[in-house]
C-alpha positions as CSV (number, residue, x, y, z in Angstrom):
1,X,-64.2,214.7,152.7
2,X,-62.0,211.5,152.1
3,X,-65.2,208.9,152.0
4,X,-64.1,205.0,151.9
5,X,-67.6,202.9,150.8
6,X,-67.5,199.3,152.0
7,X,-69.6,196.4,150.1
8,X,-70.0,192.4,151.6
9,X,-70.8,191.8,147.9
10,X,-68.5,190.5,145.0
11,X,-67.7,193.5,143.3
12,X,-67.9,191.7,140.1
13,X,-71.5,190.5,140.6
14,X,-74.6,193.1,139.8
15,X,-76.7,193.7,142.8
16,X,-79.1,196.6,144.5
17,X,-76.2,196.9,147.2
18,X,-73.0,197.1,144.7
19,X,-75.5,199.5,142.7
20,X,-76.7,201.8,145.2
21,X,-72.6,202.3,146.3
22,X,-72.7,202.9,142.9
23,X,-74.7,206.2,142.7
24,X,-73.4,207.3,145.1
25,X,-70.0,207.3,144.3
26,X,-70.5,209.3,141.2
27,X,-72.8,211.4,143.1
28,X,-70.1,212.2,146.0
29,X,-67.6,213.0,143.1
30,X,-69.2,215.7,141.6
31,X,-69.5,217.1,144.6
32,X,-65.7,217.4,144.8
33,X,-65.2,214.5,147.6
34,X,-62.1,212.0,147.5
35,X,-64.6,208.2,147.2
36,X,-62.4,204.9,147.7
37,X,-64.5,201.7,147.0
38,X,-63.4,198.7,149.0
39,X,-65.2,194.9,148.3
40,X,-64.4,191.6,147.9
41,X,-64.0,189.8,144.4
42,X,-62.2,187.2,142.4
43,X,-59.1,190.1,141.0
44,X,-57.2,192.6,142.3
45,X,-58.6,196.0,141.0
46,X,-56.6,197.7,138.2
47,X,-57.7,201.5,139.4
48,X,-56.3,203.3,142.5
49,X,-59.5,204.3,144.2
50,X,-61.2,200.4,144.5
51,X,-59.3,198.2,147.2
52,X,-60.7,194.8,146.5
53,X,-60.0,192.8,149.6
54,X,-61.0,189.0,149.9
55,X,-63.0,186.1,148.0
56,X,-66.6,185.4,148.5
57,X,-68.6,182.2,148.4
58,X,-72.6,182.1,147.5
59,X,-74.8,181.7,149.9
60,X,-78.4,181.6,150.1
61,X,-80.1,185.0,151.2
62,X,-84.4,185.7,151.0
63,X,-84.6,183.4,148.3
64,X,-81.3,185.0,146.7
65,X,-77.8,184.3,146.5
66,X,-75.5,186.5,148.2
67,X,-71.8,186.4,147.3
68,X,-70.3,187.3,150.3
69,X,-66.4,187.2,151.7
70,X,-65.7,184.8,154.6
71,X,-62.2,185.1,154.0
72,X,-60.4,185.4,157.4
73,X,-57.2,187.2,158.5
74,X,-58.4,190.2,156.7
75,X,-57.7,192.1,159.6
76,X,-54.0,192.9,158.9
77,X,-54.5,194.3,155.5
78,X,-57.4,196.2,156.6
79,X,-55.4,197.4,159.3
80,X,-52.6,199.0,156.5
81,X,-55.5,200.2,154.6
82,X,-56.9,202.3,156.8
83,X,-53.5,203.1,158.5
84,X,-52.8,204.5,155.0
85,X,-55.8,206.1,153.4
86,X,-56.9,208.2,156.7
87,X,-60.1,208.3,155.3
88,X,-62.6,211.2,157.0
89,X,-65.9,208.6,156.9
90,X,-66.2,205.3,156.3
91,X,-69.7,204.0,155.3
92,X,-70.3,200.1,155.1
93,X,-73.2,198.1,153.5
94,X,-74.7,195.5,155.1
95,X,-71.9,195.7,157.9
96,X,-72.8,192.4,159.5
97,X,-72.8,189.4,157.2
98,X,-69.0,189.1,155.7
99,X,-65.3,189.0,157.3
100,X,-64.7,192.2,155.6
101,X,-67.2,194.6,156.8
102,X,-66.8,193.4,160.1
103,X,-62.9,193.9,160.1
104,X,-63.7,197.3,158.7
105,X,-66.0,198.5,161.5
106,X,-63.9,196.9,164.1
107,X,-60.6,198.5,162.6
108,X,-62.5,202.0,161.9
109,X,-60.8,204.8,163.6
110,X,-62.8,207.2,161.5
111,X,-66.6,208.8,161.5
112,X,-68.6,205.0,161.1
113,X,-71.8,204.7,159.2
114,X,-73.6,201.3,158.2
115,X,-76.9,201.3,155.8
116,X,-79.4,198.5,156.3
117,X,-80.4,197.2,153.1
118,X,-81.8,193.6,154.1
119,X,-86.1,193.4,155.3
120,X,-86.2,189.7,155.6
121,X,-89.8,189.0,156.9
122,X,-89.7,186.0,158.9
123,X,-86.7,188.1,161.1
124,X,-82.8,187.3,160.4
125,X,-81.4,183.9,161.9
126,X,-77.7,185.5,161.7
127,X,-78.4,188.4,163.9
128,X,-80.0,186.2,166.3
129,X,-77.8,183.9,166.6
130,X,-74.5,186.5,166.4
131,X,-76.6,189.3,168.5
132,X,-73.7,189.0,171.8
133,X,-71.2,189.1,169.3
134,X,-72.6,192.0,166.6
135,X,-74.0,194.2,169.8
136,X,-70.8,195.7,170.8
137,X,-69.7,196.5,166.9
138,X,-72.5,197.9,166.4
139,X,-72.5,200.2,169.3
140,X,-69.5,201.7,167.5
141,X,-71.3,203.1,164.6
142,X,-72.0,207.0,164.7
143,X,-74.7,206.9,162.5
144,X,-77.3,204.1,161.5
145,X,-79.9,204.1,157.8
146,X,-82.0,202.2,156.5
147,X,-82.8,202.0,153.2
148,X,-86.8,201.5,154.3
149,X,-89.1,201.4,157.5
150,X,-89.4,197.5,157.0
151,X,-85.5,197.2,156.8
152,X,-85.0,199.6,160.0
153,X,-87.5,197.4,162.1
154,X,-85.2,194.4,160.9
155,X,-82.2,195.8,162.2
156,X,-84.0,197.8,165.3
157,X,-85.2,194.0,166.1
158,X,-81.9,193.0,167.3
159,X,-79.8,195.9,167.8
160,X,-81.9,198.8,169.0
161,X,-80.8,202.2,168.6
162,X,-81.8,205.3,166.2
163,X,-82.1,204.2,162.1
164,X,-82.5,207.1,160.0
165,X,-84.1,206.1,156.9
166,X,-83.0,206.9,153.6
167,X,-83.9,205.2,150.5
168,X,-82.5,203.8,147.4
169,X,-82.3,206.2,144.4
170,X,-82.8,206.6,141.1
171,X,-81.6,207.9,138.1
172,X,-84.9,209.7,137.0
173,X,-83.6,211.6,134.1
174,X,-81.7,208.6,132.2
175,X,-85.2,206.8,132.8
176,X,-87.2,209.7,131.9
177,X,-85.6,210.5,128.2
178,X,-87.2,209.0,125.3
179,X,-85.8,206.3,123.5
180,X,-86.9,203.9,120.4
181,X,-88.3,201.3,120.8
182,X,-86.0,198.1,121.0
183,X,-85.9,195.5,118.0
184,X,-86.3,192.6,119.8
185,X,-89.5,193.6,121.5
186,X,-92.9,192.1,120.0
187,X,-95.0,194.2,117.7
188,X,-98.0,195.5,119.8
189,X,-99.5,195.5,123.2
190,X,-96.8,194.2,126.1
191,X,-96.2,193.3,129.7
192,X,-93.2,193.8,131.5
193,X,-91.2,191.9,133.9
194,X,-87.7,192.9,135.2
195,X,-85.8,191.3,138.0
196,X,-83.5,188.1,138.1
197,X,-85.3,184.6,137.8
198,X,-85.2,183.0,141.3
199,X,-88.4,182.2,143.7
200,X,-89.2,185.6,145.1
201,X,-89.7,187.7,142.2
202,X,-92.6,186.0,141.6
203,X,-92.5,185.5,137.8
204,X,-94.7,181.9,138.1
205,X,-97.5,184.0,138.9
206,X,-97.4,186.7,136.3
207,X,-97.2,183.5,133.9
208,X,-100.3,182.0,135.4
209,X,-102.2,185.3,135.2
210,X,-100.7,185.9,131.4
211,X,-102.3,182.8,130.9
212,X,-105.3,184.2,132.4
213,X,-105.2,187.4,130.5
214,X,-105.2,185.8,126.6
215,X,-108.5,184.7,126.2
216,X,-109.7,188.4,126.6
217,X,-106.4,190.2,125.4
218,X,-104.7,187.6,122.5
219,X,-102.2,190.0,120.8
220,X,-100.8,190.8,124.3
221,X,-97.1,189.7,125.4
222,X,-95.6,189.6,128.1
223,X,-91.4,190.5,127.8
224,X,-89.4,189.1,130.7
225,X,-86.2,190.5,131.3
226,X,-83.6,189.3,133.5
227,X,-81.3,186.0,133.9
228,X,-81.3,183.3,136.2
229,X,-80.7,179.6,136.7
230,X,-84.9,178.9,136.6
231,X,-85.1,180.9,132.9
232,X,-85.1,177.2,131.2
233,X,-88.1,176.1,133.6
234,X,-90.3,179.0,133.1
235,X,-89.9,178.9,129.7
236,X,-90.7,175.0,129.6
237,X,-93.6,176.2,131.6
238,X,-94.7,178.8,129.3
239,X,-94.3,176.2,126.1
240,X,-96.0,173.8,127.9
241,X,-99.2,175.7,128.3
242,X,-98.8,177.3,124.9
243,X,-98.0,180.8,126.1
244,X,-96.1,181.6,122.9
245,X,-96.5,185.1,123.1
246,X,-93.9,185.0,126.2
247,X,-90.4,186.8,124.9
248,X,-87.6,185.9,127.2
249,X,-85.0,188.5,126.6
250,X,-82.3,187.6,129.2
251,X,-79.9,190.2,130.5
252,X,-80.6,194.0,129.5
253,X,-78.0,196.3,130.4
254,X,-79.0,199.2,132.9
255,X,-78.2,201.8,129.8
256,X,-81.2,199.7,127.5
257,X,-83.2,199.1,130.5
258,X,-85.3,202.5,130.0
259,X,-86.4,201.8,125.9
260,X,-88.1,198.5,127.5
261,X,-90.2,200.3,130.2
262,X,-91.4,203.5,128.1
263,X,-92.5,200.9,125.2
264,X,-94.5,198.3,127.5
265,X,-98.2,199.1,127.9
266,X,-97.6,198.4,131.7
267,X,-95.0,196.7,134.2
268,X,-95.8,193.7,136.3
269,X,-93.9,192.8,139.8
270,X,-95.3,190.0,141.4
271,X,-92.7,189.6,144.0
272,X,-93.9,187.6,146.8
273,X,-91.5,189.2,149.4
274,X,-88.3,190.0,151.4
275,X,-88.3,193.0,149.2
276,X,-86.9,196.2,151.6
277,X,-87.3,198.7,148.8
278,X,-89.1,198.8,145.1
279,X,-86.1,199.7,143.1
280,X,-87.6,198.7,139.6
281,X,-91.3,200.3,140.5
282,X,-89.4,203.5,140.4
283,X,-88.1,203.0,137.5
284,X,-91.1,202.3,135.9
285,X,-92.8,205.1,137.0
286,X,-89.7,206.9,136.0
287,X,-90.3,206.0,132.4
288,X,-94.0,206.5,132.6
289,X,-95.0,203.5,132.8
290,X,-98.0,202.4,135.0
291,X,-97.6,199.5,137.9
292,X,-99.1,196.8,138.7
293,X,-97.3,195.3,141.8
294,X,-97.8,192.8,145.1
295,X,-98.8,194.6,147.9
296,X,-95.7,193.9,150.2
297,X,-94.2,196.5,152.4
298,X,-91.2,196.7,150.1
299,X,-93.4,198.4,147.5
300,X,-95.7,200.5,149.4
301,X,-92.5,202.4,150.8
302,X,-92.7,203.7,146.8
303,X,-96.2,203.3,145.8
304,X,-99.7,203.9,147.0
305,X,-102.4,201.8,145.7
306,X,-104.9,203.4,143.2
307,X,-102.6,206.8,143.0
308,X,-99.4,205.9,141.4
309,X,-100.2,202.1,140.3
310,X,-102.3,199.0,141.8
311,X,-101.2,196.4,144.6
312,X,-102.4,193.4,144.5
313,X,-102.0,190.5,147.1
314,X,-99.3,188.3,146.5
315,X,-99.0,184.9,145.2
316,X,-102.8,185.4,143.6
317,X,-102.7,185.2,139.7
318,X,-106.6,186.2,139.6
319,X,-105.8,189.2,141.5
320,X,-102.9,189.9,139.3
321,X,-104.7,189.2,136.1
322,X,-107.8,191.4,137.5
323,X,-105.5,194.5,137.9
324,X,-104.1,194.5,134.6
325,X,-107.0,193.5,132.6
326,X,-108.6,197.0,134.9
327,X,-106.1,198.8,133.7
328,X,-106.1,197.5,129.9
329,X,-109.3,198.6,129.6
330,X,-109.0,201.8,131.1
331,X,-106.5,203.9,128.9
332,X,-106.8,207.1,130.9
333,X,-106.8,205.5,134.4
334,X,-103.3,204.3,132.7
335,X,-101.4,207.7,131.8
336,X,-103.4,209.1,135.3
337,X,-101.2,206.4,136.8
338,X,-98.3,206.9,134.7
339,X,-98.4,211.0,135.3
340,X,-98.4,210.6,139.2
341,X,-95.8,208.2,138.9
342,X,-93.2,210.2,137.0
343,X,-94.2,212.8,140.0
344,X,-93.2,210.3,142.5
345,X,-90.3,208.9,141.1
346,X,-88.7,212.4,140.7
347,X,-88.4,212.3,144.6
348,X,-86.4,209.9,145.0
349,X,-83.7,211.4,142.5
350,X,-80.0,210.3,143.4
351,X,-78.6,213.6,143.8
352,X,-81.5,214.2,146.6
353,X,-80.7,211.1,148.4
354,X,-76.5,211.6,147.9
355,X,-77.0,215.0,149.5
356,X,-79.1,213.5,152.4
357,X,-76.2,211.1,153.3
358,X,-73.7,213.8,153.1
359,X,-75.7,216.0,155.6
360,X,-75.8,212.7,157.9
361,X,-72.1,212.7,157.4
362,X,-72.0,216.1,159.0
363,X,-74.2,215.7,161.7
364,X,-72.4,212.2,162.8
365,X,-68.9,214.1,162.3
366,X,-70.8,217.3,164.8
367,X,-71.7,214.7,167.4
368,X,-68.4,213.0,167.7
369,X,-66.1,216.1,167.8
370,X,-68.5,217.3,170.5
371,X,-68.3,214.3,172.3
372,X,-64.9,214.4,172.6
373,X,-64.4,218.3,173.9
């Protein structure tokens, strides 16, 4: 199959979405298909099979910010695009919330599939305000997923119809292999943290119950990895309350990420919401390391409490400090936790999910040739 991908987000910024599309492409590849990326960003792409397509401006998103394209008069270049590439499926991302995905799946001639990323919790205020516009281009698509049960209730919300969900993936095996242990971790006992530094990861929290922790754990650490604009006011924080033991790392690359998860003693997501899927609990448990997360629908799509790692309510540092001072104490409840995990993780592989979408592919390419004799 010719398969164009279609992202709302700045191919140039990292994000779940632009990450997923991702796997996927490598994944369709090797199973001989013909992939063509198309996305905003701020260059022209220098290889044949990416089409970027428009400029995009931040704006805020479930206590994110999303670089999206508004860029209007897309439509005739979309138009050539398509016109030229004759592409057997085209598949677009969050198809709702930029110029470009919407030209797209008005344009789209071909077999039309849209995934469902976003599970904000307090509903969307753009579908409810666009819903008489976004109905009728939505009522073109052959197939509709979702990447969870929350984000499929999102979407169902506004524009009912049939979601089939399909998560995010993972790369099991690069998570899985051993590696040594990084030189600028701490020596000893750590906590991990992993997700960029805005509101709703939650990191305040995991400080406060760090803070909890020391008294009854003082060689522990607690490694936060990620970037952000709030970095300088956690770490202020953290000085502030002499949390010296607190190592911000900044920025890991995905290829390093797996060293820092098999070498913490366990991993911490405090995330207070707005979370469809629990990307980074997989990879934990991928690595072998045990969980403790907030109990937010997000995460139990991945993770069931007291089998392959421990929820805790959100927002509540005692909680959070409870759990992991449990599980400190309790070396074999940890690789227990840490075995199931690996178990877990292993089923939501990428070349299990990439062969899922391709069978959807099928089935919405069946239905539409049948509707049509």
């Amino acid at each position: 199959m010719k398969i164009a991908l279609v992202s709302p987000y700045d191919i140039a910024v990292p994000g779940g979405v632009n990450t997923h599309m991702a796997h996927l492409v490598r994944e369709f590849r090797a199973r001989g298909h013909v992939v063509h990326l198309i996305a905003p960003g701020p260059r022209p792409s220098s290889t044949p099979d990416v089409t970027v397509l428009g400029r995009t401006v931040p704006f805020p998103s479930g206590g994110s910010l999303a670089h999206v394209t508004v860029t209007p008069w897309l439509g005739p270049r979309v138009r050539r695009l398509l016109a030229h590439e004759r592409f057997d499926v085209i598949h677009l991302h969050e198809p709702l919330i930029s110029s470009l995905t919407l030209e797209v799946l008005y344009r789209s001639r071909a077999v039309t599939v849209a995934t469902f990323h976003a599970a904000h919790e307090g509903g969307s205020k753009l579908y409810a305000l666009f819903r008489p516009l976004l109905a009728p281009l939505v009522g073109r698509l052959d197939a509709r997923i979702a990447v969870s049960p929350a984000a499929a209730r999102l979407a169902g919300r506004y524009f009912p119809g049939a979601y089939t969900v399909i998560p995010n993936g993972i790369d099991a095996a690069r998570f899985a292999g051993p590696r040594p242990r990084p030189r600028d971790l701490p020596a000893g006992p750590y906590l991990l943290f992993v997700g960029r530094l805005e509101p709703r990861k939650g990191l305040p929290y995991l400080l406060r119950a760090y803070a909890r922790l020391l008294p009854s754990f003082p060689d522990l650490r607690l490694v936060v990895v990620g970037a952000g604009r709030r970095r300088a006011r956690y770490a202020a924080w953290a000085a502030a309350h002499g949390l010296a033991g607190v190592h911000f790392v900044g920025y890991v690359p995905d290829t390093e990420l797996p060293a820092y998860y098999q070498h913490a003693t366990l991993f911490c997501a405090p995330n207070t919401g707005n979370e469809s899927f629990g990307i980074v609990l997989l990879e934990a448990m991928a690595a072998g390391c045990p969980v403790v997360a907030s109990d937010i629908e997000g995460f139990r799509t991945v993770l069931t409490d007291g089998v392959e790692g421990l929820l805790v309510p959100p927002r509540d540092p005692d909680a959070l400090a409870a759990a992991v001072a449990r599980l400190l104490r309790a070396p074999d409840e940890r690789r227990c936790l840490a075995a199931r995990g690996r178990v877990r993780a292993a089923q939501f592989a990428w070349p299990r999910i990439a062969e899922t979408v391709l069978a959807l592919y099928e089935r919405a390419a069946s239905r539409r040739l049948g509707a049509t004799r």
